[in-house]
C-alpha positions in Angstrom: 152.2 80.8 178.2 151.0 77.2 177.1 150.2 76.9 173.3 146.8 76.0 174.0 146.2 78.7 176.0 147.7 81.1 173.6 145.3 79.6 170.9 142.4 80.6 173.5 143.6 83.6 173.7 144.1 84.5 170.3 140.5 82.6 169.2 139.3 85.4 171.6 140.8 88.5 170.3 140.0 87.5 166.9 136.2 86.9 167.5 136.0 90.0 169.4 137.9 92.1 166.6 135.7 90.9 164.2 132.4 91.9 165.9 133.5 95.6 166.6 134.6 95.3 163.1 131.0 94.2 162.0 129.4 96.6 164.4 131.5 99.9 162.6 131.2 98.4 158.9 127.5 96.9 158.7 125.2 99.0 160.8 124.0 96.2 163.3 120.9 97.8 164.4 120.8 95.1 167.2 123.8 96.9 168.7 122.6 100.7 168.8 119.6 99.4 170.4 121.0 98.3 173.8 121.1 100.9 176.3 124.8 101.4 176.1 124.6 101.6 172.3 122.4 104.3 172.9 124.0 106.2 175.4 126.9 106.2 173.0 125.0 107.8 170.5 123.9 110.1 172.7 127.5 111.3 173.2 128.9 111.4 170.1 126.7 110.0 167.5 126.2 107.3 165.5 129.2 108.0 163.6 131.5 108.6 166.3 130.5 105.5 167.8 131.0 103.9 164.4 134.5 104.6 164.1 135.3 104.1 167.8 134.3 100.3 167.3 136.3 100.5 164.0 139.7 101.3 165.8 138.6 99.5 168.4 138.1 96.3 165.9 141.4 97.4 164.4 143.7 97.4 167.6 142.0 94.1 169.2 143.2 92.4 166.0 146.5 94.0 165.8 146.6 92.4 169.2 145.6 88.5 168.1 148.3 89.2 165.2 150.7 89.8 167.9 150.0 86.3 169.7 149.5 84.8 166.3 153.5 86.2 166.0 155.3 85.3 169.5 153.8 82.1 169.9 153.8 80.6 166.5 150.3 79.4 166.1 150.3 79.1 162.7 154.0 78.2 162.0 152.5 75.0 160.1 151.4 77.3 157.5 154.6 78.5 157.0 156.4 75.2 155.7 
């Protein structure tokens, strides 16, 4: 994979991970209001939802720390 494409994708998993992340930790109202917020309260509640989004936040990160990892992004940090 190109460098710049890894950054892409890593810029991606990162933003993403962060807003299931905000989703299980501040309450976002503006979430559970869409239908399919709703319909996943419906089937397991607001705090099942809740921590689905949190692991969910959880693993997409865990995955931008992996491209982070094999394709060096931020080696210049390390010197």
């Amino acid at each position: 994979m190109l460098p710049y494409a890894a950054a892409i994708v890593f810029a991606c998993f990162l933003l993403c991970g962060l807003a299931a992340l905000g989703v299980a930790l501040f309450h976002w109202r503006w979430f559970f209001s869409t239908s399919g917020g709703r319909a996943m309260q419906r089937a397991f509640g607001r705090r099942g939802v809740r921590i689905f989004y949190f692991l969910l936040g959880c693993f997409i990160l865990y995955m931008a720390y992996l491209v982070c990892r094999d394709y060096r992004l931020l080696a210049f940090l390390a010197d």
